[in-house]
Backbone as ProteinMPNN parsed JSONL, in Angstrom:
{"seq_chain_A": "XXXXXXXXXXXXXXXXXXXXXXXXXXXXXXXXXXXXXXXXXXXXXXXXXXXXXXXXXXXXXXXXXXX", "coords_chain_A": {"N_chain_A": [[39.453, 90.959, 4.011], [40.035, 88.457, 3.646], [37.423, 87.284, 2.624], [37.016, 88.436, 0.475], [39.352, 87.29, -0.858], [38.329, 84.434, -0.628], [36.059, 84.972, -2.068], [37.283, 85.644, -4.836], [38.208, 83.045, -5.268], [36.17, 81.351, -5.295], [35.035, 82.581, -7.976], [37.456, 81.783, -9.382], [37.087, 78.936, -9.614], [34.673, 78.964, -10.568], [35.578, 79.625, -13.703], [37.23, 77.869, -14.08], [35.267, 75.486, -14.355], [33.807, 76.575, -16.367], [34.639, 75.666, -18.872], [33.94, 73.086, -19.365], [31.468, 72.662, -18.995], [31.007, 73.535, -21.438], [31.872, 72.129, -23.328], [34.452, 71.421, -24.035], [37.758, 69.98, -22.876], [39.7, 72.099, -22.437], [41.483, 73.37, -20.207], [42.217, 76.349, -18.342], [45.907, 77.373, -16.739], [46.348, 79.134, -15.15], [44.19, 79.804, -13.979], [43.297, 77.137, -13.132], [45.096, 77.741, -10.916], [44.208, 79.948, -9.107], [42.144, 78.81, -8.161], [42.839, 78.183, -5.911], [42.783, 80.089, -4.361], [40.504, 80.012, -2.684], [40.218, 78.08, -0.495], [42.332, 78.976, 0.91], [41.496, 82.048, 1.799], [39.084, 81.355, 3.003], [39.942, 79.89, 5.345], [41.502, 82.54, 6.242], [39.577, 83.914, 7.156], [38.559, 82.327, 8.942], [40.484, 82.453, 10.72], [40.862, 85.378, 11.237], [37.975, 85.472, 12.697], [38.926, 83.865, 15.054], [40.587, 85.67, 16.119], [39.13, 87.581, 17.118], [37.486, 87.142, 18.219], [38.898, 86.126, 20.638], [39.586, 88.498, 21.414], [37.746, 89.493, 22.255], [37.048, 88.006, 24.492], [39.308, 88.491, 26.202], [39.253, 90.829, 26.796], [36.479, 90.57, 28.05], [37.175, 89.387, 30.153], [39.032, 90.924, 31.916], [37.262, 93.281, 32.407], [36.089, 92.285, 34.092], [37.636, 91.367, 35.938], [38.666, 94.042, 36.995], [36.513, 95.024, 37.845]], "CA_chain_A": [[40.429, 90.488, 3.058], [39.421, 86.874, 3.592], [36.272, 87.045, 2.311], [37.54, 88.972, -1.107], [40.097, 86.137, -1.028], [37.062, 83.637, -1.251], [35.33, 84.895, -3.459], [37.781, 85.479, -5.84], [39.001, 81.619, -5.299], [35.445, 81.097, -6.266], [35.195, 82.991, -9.462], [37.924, 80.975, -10.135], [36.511, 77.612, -9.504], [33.723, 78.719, -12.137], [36.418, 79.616, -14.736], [37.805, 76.452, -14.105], [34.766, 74.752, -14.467], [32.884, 76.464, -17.42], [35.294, 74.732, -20.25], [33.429, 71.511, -19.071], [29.859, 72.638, -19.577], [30.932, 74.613, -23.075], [32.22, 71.078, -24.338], [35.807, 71.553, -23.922], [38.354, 69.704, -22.032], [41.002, 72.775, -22.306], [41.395, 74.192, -18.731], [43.339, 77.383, -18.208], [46.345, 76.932, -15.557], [46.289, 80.207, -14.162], [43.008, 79.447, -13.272], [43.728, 76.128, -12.11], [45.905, 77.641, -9.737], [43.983, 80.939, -8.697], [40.925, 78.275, -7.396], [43.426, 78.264, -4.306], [42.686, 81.238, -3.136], [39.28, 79.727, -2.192], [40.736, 77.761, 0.909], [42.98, 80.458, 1.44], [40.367, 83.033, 1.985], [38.591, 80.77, 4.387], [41.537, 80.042, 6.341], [42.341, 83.798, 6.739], [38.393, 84.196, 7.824], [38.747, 81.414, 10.402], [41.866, 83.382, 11.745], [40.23, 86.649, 11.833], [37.175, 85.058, 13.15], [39.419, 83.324, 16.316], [41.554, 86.368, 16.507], [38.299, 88.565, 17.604], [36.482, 86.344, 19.472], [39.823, 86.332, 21.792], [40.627, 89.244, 22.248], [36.465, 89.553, 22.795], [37.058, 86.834, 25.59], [40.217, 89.386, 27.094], [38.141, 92.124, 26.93], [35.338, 90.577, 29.133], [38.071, 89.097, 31.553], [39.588, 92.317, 32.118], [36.597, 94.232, 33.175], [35.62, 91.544, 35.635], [38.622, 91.568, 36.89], [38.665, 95.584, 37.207], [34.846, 95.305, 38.903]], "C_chain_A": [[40.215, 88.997, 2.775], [38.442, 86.431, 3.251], [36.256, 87.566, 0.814], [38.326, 87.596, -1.656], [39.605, 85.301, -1.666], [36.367, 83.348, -1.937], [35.85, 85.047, -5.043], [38.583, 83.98, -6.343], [37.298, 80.774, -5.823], [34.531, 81.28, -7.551], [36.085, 82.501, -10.483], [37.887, 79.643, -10.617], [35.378, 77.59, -10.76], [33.933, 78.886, -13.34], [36.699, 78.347, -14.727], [36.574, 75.401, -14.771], [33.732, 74.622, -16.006], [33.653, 76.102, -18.739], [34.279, 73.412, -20.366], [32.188, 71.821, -19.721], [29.731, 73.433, -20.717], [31.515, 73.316, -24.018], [33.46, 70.438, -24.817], [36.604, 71.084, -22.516], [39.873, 71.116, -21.711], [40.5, 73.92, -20.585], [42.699, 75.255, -18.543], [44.441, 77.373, -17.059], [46.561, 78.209, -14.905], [45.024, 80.209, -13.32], [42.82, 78.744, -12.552], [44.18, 76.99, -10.734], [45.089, 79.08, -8.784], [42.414, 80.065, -7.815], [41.358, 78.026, -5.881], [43.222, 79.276, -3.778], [41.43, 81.625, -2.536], [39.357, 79.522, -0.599], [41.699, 78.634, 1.697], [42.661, 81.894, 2.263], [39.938, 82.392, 2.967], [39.45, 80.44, 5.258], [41.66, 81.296, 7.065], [40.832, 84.459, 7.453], [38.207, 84.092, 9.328], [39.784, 82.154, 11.057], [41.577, 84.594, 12.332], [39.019, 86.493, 12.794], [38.065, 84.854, 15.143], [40.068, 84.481, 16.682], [40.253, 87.036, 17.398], [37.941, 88.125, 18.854], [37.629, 86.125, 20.972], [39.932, 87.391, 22.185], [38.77, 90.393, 22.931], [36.703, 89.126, 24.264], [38.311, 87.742, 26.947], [39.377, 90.029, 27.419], [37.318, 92.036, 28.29], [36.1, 89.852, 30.056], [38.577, 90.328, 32.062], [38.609, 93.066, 32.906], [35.719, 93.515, 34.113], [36.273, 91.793, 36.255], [38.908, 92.628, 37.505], [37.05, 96.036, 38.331], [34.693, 94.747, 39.911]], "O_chain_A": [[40.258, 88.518, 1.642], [38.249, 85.227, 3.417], [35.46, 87.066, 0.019], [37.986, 86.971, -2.661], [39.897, 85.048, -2.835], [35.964, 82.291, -2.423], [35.249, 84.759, -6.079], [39.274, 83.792, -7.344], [37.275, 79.798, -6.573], [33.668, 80.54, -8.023], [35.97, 82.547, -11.707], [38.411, 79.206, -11.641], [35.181, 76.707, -11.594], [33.105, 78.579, -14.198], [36.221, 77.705, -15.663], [36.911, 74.58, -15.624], [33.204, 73.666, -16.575], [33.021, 76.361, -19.764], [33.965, 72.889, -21.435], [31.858, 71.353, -20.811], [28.676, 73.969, -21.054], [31.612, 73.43, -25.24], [33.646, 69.476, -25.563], [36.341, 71.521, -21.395], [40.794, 70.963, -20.909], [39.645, 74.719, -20.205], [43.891, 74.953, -18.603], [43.795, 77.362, -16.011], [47.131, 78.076, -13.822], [44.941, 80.582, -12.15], [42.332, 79.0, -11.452], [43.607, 76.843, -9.655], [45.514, 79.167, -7.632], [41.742, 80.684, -6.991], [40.623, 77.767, -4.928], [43.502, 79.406, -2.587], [41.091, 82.712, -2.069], [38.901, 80.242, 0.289], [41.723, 78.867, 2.905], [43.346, 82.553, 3.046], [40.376, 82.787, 4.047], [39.446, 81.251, 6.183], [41.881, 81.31, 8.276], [40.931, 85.417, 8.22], [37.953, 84.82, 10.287], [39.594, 82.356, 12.256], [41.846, 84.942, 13.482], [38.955, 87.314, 13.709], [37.797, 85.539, 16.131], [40.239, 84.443, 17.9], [40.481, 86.96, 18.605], [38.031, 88.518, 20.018], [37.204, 85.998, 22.12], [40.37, 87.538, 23.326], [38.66, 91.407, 23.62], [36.532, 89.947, 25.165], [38.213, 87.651, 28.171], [38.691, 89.789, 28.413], [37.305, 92.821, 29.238], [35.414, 89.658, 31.06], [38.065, 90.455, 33.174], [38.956, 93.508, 34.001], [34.813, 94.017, 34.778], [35.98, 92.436, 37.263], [39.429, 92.482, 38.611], [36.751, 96.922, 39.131], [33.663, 94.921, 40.563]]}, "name": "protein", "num_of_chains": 1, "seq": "XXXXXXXXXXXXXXXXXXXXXXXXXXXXXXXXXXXXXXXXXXXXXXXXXXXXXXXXXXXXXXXXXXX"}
């Protein structure tokens, strides 16, 4: 989900950006605001990322502790 997130925060970053290189200062604000769900996405990566790797880190405490 965090990686859909991402990439749709940077599909929006290149909406945002191709007014500029077409010659035009008009920037769309839904767009503006949908380039947040760039950092958003990575955020929710990093979370899933730390969530695993813990309960990785239980995991291999547990069956020491059991051996």
């Amino acid at each position: 989900m965090g990686a859909a997130c991402f990439l749709a925060g940077l599909v929006f970053v290149g909406i945002v950006f191709l007014p500029f290189f077409a010659g035009s200062s008009a920037q769309p604000a839904l767009a503006a605001v949908g380039t947040m769900l760039g950092p958003v996405g990575f955020v929710l990566v990093l979370v899933g990322i730390v969530r695993q790797a813990r309960a990785n880190n239980r995991a291999a405490r547990e069956a020491l502790n059991r051996g």
